[in-house]
C-alpha positions in Angstrom: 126.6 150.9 53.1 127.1 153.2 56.7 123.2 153.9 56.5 121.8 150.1 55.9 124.5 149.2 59.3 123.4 152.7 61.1 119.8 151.3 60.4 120.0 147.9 61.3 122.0 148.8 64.6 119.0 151.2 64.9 116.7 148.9 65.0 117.9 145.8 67.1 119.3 148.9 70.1 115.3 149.9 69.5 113.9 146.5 69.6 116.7 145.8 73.0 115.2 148.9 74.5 111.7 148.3 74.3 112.1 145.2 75.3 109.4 143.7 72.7 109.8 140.0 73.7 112.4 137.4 75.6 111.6 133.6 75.8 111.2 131.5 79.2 114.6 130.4 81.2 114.7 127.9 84.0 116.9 128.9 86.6 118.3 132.0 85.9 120.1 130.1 82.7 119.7 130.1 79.2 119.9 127.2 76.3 118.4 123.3 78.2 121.3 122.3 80.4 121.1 123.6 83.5 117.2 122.1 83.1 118.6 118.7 81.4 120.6 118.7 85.1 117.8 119.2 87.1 115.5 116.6 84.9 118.1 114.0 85.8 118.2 114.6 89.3 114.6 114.2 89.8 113.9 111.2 87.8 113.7 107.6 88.8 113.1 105.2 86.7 110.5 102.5 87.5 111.5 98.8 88.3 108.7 97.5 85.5 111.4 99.1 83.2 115.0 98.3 84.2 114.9 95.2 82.3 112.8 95.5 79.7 114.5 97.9 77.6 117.7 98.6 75.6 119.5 101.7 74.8 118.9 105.4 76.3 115.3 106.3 77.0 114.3 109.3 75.1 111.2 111.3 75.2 109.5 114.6 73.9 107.7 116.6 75.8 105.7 119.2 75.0 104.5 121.8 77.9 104.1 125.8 78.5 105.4 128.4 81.4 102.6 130.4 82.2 102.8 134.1 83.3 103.3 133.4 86.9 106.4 130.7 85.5 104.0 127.7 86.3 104.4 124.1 84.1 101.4 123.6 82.4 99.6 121.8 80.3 102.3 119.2 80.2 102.0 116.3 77.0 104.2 113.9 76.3 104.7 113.9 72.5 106.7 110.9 71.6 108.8 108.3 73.9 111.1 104.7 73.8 109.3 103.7 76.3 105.4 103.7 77.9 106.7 103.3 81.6 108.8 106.3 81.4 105.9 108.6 80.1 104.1 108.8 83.6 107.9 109.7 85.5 108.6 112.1 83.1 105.3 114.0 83.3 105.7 113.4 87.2 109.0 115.7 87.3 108.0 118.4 84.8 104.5 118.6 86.8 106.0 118.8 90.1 108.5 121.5 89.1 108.7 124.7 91.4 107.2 127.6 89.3 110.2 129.5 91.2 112.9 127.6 88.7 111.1 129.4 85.8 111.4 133.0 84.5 108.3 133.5 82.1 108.5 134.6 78.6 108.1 138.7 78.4 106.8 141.0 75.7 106.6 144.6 76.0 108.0 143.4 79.7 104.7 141.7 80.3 104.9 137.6 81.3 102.9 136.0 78.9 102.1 132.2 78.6 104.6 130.0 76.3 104.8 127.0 75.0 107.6 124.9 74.7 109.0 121.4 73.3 112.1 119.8 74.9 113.9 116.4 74.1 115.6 114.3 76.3 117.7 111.6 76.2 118.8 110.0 79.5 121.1 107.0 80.2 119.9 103.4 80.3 118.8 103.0 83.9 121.4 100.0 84.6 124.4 102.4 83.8 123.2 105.1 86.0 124.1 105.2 89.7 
């Protein structure tokens, strides 16, 4: 039993220590809420929507950090409403490649994609 846990210790210090691969953060932060945050700031939501829908407004998104921490090749995957889409590909376009840390393997940046969900408050409930 001490030489399988000597072993597997082994080898997550060696995969650690080489460094073999991380994933993208945006600002500095791990997990989506410091980004979730930032999302909300920058979004407006257009008048042809405020009273039209009902509920939250959700979307998917699907996009990748590139090796210099750039957004790219942004898609929006699913969404409760059509308005929305063009705002919410507006904000992730426009975002500083600054905010993002890209992905690393063997401590080289490497291009990543990811998929986020959001879900933001109906726009008549938000101040």
């Amino acid at each position: 039993m001490k030489k399988i846990y000597f072993i597997t210790c082994l080898l997550v210090l060696s995969c650690a220590a080489f460094g073999q691969q991380t994933t993208p953060s945006f600002d500095g932060g791990s997990g989506t809420e410091k980004l979730s945050k930032y999302i909300a700031s920058q979004l407006s939501y257009p008048e042809e929507i405020k009273d039209s829908i009902t509920g939250n407004l959700a979307f998917v998104i699907k996009f990748a950090i590139d090796v210099d921490g750039s957004v790219v090749d942004t898609e929006i995957m699913q969404s409760t409403h059509p308005f929305f889409n063009n705002e919410v590909l507006k904000v992730f376009n426009s975002m500083p490649k600054e905010l993002w840390a890209p992905a690393l393997n063997r401590g080289k940046p490497i291009k990543t994609q990811i998929m986020y969900q959001g879900v933001f408050g109906h726009p008549k409930t938000l101040k």
